[in-house]
N, C-alpha and C positions, 0 to 999 in steps of 0.2 A: 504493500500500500504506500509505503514514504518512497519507493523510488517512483511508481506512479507519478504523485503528487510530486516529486522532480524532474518530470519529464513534461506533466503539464504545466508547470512553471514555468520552463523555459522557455515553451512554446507562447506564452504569453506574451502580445504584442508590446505590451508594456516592459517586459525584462526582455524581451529579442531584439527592441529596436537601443535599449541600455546596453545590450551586450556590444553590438554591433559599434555603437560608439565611444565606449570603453576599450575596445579591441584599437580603435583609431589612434586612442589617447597613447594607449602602449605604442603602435607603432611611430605614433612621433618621439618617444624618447630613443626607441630603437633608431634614428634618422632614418625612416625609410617615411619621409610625407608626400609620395604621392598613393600609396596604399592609405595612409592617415585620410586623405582628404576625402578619397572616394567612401572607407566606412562609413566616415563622420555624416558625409553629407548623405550616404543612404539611409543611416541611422536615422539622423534627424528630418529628414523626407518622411521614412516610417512612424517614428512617433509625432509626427503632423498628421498625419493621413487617421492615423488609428487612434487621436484625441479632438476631430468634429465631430456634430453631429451628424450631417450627412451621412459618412462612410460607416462610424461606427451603426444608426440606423439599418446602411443596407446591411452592415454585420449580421445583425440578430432582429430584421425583420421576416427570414425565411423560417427561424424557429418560431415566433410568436403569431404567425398567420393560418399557423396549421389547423387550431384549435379555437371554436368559439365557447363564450359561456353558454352551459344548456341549458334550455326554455324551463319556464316554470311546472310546465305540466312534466316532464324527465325529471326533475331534482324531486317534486311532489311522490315520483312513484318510487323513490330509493330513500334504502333506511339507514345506511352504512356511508359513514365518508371517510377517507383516509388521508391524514394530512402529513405532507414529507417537508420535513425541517430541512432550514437553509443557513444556518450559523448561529454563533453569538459569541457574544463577547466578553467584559467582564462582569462576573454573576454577582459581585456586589455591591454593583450596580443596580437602580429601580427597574424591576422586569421591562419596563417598555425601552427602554434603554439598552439591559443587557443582551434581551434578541435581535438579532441581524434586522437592518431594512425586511429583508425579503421575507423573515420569519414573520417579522407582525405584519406584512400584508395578508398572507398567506391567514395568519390566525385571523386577520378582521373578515378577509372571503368567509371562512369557516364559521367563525360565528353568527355574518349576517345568515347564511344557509339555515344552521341550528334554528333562527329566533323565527325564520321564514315557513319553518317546519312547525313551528310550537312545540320544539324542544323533540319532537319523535324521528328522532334521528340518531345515530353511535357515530361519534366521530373518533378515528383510531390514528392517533399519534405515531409517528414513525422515525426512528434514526436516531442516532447519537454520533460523538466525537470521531471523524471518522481516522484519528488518526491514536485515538484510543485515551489523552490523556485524561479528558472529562467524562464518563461513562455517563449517559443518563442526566447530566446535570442539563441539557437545551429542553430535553422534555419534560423536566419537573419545573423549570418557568415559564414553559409554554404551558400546564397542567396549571399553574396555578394564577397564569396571566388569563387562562379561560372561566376558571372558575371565580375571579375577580371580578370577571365583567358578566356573569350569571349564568352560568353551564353548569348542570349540575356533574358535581363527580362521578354518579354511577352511568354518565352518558361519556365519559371519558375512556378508551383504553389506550394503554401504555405497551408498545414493543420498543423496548431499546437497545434492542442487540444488532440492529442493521448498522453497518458504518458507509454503508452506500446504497445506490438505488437498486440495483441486483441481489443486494441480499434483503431489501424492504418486501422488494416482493416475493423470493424465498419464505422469509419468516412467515408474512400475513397469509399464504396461503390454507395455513392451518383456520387462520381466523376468520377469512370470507368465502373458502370450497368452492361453491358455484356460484355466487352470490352476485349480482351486479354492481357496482358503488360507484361512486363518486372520486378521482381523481384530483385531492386540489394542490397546487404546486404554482409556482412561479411560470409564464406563459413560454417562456426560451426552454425551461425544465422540462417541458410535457413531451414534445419529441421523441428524447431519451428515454422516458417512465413509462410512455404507453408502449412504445416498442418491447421494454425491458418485461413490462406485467404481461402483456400479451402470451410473450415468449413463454412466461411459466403456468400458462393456459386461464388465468386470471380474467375479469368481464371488468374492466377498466371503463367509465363514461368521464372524459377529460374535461376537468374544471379548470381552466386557466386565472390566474391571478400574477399582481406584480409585473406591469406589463411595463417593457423600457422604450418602446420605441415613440419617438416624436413626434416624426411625420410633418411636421409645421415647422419648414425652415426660416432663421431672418439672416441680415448680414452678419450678426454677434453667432451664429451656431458656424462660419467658418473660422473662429479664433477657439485656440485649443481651449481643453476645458476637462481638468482629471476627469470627471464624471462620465466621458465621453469614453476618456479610454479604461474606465473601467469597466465599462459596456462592453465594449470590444474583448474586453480578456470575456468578459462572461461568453460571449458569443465563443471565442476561440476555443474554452474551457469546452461548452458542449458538442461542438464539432468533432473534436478530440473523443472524447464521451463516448460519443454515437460510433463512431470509426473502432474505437477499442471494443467493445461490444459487437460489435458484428463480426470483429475480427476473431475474439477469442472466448468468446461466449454460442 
């Protein structure tokens, strides 16, 4: 799993287009500058390109257009929803704080779903630290960030032994059998997650939430903008995803 997570690292447009110009900066000490200039200047070409709107957009608007939100009448006839956790941070921190962006959207989808239901619904939590060192700690503030805002606990369950999306839907198959449910995840995530539940013969109906793409350009979305290129790693990260899974799953 940790060289995984360094392999997707580096492909990240963010640390590929640093490397590339730190690779430049060596070769100017080395006196070789005309290697220096051409790194530098692709380097920094690259991280232009992959910190607008625009480009980062076309990134991760092929994953977010897959899936729409399902209609009232689909969510009405399902009892089960499954929510896959997207980070956090530090847990001594106020809950809305400690969970990632992408976790409290994902939790605000889930619960408007829950209040839309009049609570006749199981929403089944999923995932933990995937790199092991927090076990369990994202789903016990996500557990208690739901019950905060009025979910009752026995409509809550807990799997958190998944450290990725392949093994969420290994584990929950014990939990859903034939079952149809609800998919809710971040809108670039669903790609990956329905392919991956499918695969282990699971009835996935895709809830999309957390959605990045813009779409509404001005002049100010051609100046760089971290936000932009952290888009882009997201988009790269699941491209990555999707290719390693077909590859060796």
């Amino acid at each position: 799993m940790f060289f995984l997570k360094l392999i997707q690292s580096i492909i990240f447009p963010s640390v590929f287009s640093f490397l590339l110009i730190l690779s430049g900066l060596i070769f100017i000490f080395l006196k070789k500058k005309g290697v220096a200039k051409v790194l530098i200047t692709i380097g920094t070409f690259f991280l232009y390109i992959f910190s607008i709107t625009p480009s980062s957009d076309i990134f991760i608007l092929p994953l977010e257009n897959q899936y729409k939100i399902p209609g009232e009448k689909t969510i009405h006839s399902i009892d089960k929803l499954v929510l896959l956790l997207g980070g956090f941070g530090n847990e001594n921190l106020p809950t809305s704080s400690a969970l990632s962006n992408s976790t409290l959207k994902r939790v605000i989808e889930g619960v408007l779903v829950y209040f839309s239901k009049d609570g006749e619904i199981k929403i089944i939590i999923s995932g933990t630290d995937p790199l092991g060192f927090y076990p369990g700690k994202e789903a016990a503030l996500t557990l208690k960030l739901m019950k905060d805002l009025g979910i009752k606990k026995e409509d809550i369950i807990l799997e958190i032994e998944s450290k990725n999306t392949y093994q969420s839907a290994k584990n929950l198959k014990k939990i859903l059998a034939n079952d149809k449910f609800l998919l809710l995840t971040s809108a670039y995530h669903l790609p990956r997650s329905m392919e991956i539940f499918k695969k282990q013969g699971l009835k996935p109906i895709a809830y999309p939430s957390d959605f990045q793409f813009q779409g509404c350009w001005s002049i100010l979305d051609f100046f760089p903008n971290p936000k932009n290129l952290k888009k882009s790693n997201i988009a790269f990260h699941e491209y990555f995803g999707i290719l390693f899974y077909r590859l060796f799953y």
